[in-house]
Structure formats: structure tokens, C-alpha cells
C-alpha positions as CSV (number, residue, x, y, z in Angstrom):
1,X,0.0,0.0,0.0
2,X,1.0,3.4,-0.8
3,X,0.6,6.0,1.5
4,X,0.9,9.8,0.9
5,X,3.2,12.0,2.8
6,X,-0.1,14.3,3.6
7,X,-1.1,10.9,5.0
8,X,1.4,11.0,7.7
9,X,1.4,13.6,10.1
10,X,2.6,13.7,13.5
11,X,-1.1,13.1,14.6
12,X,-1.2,9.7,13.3
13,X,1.2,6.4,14.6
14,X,-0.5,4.3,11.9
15,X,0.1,5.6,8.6
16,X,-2.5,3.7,6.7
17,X,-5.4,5.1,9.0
18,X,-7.9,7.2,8.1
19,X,-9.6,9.7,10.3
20,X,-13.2,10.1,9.7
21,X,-14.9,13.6,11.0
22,X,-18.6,13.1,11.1
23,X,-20.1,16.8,11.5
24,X,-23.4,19.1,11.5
25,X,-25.5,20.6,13.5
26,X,-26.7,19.2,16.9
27,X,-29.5,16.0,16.5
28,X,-28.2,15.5,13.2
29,X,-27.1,11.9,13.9
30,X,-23.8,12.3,14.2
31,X,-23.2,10.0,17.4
32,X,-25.0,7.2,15.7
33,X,-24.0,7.1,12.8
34,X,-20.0,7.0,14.3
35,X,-21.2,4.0,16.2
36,X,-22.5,2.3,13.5
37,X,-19.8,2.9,10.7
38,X,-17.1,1.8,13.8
39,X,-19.1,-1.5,14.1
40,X,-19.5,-2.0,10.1
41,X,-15.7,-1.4,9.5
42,X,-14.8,-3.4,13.1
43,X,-12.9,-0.2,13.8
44,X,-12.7,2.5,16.5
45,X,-14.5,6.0,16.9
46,X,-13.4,8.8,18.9
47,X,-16.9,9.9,21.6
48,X,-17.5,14.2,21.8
49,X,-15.4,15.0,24.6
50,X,-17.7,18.1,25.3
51,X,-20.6,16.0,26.6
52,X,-18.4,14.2,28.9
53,X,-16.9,17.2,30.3
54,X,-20.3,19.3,30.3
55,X,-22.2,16.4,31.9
56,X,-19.8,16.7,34.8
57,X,-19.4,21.1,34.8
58,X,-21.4,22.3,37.6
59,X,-21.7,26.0,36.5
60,X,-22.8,27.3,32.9
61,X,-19.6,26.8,30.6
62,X,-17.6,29.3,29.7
63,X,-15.5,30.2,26.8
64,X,-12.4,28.7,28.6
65,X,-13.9,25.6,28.8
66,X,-14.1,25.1,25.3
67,X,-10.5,25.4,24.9
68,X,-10.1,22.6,27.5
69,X,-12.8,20.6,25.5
70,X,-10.8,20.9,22.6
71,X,-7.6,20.1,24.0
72,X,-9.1,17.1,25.6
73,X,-10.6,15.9,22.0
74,X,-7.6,16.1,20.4
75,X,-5.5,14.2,23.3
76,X,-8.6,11.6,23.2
77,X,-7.9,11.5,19.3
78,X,-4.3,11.2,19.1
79,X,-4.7,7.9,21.7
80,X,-6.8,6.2,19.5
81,X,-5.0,6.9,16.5
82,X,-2.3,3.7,17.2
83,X,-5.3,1.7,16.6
84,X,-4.2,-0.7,14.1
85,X,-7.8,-0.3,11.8
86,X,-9.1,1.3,8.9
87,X,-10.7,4.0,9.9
88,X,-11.0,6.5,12.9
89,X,-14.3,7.6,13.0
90,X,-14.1,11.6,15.0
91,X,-17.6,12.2,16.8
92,X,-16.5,16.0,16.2
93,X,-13.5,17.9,15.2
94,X,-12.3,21.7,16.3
95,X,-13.9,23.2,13.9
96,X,-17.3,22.2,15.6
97,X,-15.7,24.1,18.5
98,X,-15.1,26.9,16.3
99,X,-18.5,27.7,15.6
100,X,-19.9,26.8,18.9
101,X,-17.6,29.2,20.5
102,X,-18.2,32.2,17.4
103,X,-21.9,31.7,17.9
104,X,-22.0,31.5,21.6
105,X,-19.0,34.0,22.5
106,X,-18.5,36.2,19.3
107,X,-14.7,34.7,18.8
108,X,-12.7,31.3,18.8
109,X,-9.1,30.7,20.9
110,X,-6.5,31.6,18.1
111,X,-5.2,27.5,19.5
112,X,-8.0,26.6,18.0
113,X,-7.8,28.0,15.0
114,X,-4.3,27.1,14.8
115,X,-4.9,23.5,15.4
116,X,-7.9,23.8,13.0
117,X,-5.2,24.8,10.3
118,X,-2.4,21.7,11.0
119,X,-4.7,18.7,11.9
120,X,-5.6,16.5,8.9
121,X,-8.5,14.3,8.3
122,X,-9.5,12.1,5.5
123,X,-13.0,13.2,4.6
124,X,-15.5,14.7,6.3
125,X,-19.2,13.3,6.3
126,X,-21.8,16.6,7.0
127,X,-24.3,15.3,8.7
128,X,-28.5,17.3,7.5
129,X,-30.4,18.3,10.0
130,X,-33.8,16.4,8.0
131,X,-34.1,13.9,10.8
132,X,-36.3,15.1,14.2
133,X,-34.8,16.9,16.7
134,X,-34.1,14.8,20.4
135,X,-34.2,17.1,23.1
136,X,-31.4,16.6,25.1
137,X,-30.3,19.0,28.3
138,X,-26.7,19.5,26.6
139,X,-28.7,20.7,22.8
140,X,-28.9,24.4,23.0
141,X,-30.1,25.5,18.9
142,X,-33.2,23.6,17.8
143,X,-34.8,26.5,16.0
144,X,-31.7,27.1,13.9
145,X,-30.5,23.9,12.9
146,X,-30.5,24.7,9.3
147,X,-28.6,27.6,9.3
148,X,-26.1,26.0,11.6
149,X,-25.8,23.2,8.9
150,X,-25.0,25.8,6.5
151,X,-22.5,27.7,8.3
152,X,-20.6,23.9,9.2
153,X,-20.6,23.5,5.2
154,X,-19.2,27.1,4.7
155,X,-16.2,26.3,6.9
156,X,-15.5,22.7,5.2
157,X,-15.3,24.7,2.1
158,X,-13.5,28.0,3.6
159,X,-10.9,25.4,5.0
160,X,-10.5,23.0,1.7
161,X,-12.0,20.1,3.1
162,X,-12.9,17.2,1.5
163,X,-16.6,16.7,2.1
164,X,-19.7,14.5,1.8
165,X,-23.1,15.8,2.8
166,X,-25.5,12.9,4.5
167,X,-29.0,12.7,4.8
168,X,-32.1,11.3,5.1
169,X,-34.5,11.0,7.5
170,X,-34.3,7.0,7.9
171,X,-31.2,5.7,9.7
172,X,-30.8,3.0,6.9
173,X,-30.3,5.5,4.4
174,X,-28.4,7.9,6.0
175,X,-26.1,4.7,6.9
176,X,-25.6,3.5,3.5
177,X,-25.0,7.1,2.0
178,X,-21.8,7.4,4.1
179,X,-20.7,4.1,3.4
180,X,-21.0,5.1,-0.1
181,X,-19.3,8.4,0.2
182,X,-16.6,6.2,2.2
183,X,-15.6,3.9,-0.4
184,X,-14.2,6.7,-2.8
185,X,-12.4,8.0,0.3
């Protein structure tokens, strides 16, 4: 197998890996769908470190935290990355932080932003906002969900990423959509 040099960065141990970034607004079926592709491709996914750490904040977050969420993701991310499998399936990336702290606090960490800039994934699958909302204490935006889908799809393409958009309001579909944008990855 032939591996690019892009391929190997210093945030992977296994060359031949590739990392995975499902994204989108919240209740857009991101979590599931990471679980499931994982389980398909007996291969590992990396959780949302922000609903671990939020579940156990007790206070309102603040924009620091989100710098500590992100740090955290990436650490959780470069563990898993020595994982001798396919594919690395990321629950989230920074640049989910990135709008959650622009739409929230009016500005991102410039570590984020850096990071945002180094850190290399395969492909990104965008995750539509056409299944219905689960309300959940941690969801903050379901009256803007589309607009926050559209604003995640403007930074993929402000930052050159390589992008498929899933949807579908049954899980089957949605399911075999990324498995189909996955095999030209």
C-alpha cells in the first residue's frame, strides 16, 4: 500500500489510517451514525469529549472551557490513532468548536484555530439536520439547525475540506449514504 506524505502527520502512529470527521449541527445523527460505521468497518470512533466534560461542569460553561474541550478531544484522538484499523471515526473535530464558541461568545481561541489549520482528516461526512430533533439538556439551537448546517458547510469549504453531505430521515439511508461516500475515500 501506498501512503501519501499528507497521510502521515505527527497526529497519526498508523500511517495507513484514516480519520473520519462526522459533522453538522446538533440532532443531526452524528453519534449514531460514528457507532454504526465503527461497528460496520470493526474499527474504532473517537466519543464528543464536550458531553463528557459538560455532563460533569457544575456552572454554565464558559469560553475557557471550550479550549479545554478541545484540548481534551484532540488528546482523546491522538490515543486512538495507534489503533491498528481502517478508519477512525471523530464524533466531532475543532472546527465544531469553532462555531460553537463564534456563535455563543462572538470569537474562537487563536489554539484553535491554529490547530484547526495543522490537523488533517480524510474526509468529512456533513451530517442534515432532516431527521427530528431529540431534546437533550446538553442541545442548545433547535430553532436554527438549518442555518447551523449551513454555516458547518461554509467552513468545510473555507478550510479546503474534502466533504460528503449525508442525509435522510431513515437511519438506513443515511447509513448507507456514508458508506457510499466512504468507499471513494
Amino acid at each position: 500500500m501506498i501512503v501519501s506524505a499528507k497521510a502521515m502527520t505527527p497526529f497519526s502512529k498508523n500511517a495507513a489510517l484514516k480519520k473520519i470527521v462526522l459533522t453538522g449541527p446538533e440532532s443531526s445523527g452524528k453519534t449514531s451514525l460514528a457507532q454504526k460505521l465503527a461497528l460496520h468497518y470493526r474499527s474504532d470512533w473517537v466519543p464528543e469529549f464536550a458531553r463528557h466534560y459538560l455532563e460533569n461542569l457544575n456552572r454554565p460553561y464558559q469560553k475557557s472551557d471550550l479550549l479545554k474541550i478541545a484540548e481534551a478531544q484532540i488528546e482523546t484522538e491522538n490515543m486512538r490513532t495507534a489503533t491498528p484499523v481502517r478508519f477512525l471515526f471523530c464524533d466531532t473535530d475543532l472546527i465544531t468548536i469553532k462555531i460553537w464558541s463564534e456563535y455563543r461568545f462572538g470569537d474562537c481561541d487563536p489554539w484553535i484555530l491554529k490547530q484547526i489549520e495543522e490537523r488533517t482528516y480524510h474526509h468529512y461526512l456533513l451530517c442534515k439536520p432532516d431527521i427530528a430533533w431529540q431534546p437533550d439538556p446538553l442541545r442548545e439551537n433547535p430553532d436554527d439547525r438549518e442555518a447551523l448546517y449551513l454555516r458547518y458547510k461554509s467552513e468545510l469549504i473555507f478550510y479546503k475540506k474534502s466533504f460528503s453531505e449525508i442525509g435522510g430521515v431513515e437511519a438506513s439511508l443515511r447509513f448507507q449514504r456514508a458508506l457510499a461516500a466512504l468507499a471513494a475515500v
